[in-house]
N, C-alpha and C positions, 0 to 999 in steps of 0.2 A: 738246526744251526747250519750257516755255511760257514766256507774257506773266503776270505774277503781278498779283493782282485790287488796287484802292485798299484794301481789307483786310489785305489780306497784305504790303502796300508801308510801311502802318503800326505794324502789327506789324512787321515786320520792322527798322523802322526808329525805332521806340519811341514812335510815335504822332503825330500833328499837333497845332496849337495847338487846333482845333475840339475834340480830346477831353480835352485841360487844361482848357477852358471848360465842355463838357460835363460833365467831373467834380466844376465849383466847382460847375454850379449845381445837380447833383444833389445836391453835400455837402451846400450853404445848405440847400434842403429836408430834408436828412434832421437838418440841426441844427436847424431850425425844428420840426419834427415832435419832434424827441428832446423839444424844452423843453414842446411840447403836451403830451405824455406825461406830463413831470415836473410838472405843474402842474394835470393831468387831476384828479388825487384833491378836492383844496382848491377847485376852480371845480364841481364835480360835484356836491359836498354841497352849496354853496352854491345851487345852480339847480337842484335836485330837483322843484320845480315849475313848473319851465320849461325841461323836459327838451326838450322838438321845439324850443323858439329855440335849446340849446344844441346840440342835434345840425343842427339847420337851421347855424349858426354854424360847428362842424365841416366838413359839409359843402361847404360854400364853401371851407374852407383846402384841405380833399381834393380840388376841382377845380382850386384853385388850383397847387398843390403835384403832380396827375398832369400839367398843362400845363407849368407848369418841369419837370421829370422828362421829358416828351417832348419838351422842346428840347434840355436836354440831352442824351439819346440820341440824336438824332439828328443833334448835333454830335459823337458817336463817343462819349460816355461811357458808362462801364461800371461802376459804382458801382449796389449794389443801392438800389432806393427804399426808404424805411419811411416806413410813414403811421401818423399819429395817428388817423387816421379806421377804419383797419383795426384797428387796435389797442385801440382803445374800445368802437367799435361792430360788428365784424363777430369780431373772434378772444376778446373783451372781455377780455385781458391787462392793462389799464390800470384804476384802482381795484382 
C-alpha cells in the first residue's frame, strides 16, 4: 500500500476549491478571448493602418490573459486556454 500524492487526493475526491477558482479564472479568459475573436473582424478592418498599435494592443491582452491562465493552473485548474492573440496573429483563424 502507498500514501496517495495531493493530485490524486483531488481527483479522487473531486477536486479543491483552488481548482473551482482555477477554472473561473481560466473560463473569464477564455470568454474574454472568445469576444476578442468575435469582434476581431470589425476592429481589424478598421485599423488596417495601424496594424502594430492593434497587434501591440493584442499583445498585452495575450500577456495579460497567459498570467490569469497561470494562476489559474496552478490553483489546479484544467480547462484548456484559447487566446485571441494566437488566434489572430499566429494560427490567423480570426478574420
Amino acid at each position: 500500500m502507498r500514501e496517495l500524492s495531493s493530485l490524486e487526493l483531488d481527483t479522487v475526491s473531486g477536486g479543491t476549491i483552488g481548482s473551482d477558482i482555477g477554472n473561473a479564472l481560466i473560463g473569464f479568459s477564455n470568454v474574454a478571448n472568445t469576444l476578442a475573436d468575435a469582434a476581431a473582424p470589425a476592429v481589424y478592418y478598421g485599423t488596417l493602418l495601424i496594424a502594430p498599435v492593434h497587434q501591440a494592443v493584442d499583445a498585452f491582452f495575450y500577456g495579460t490573459s497567459k498570467l490569469l491562465v497561470g494562476i489559474g493552473q496552478s490553483l489546479g485548474g484544467t480547462l484548456a486556454p484559447d487566446y485571441h492573440y494566437e488566434n489572430e496573429w499566429v494560427n490567423h483563424t480570426v478574420v
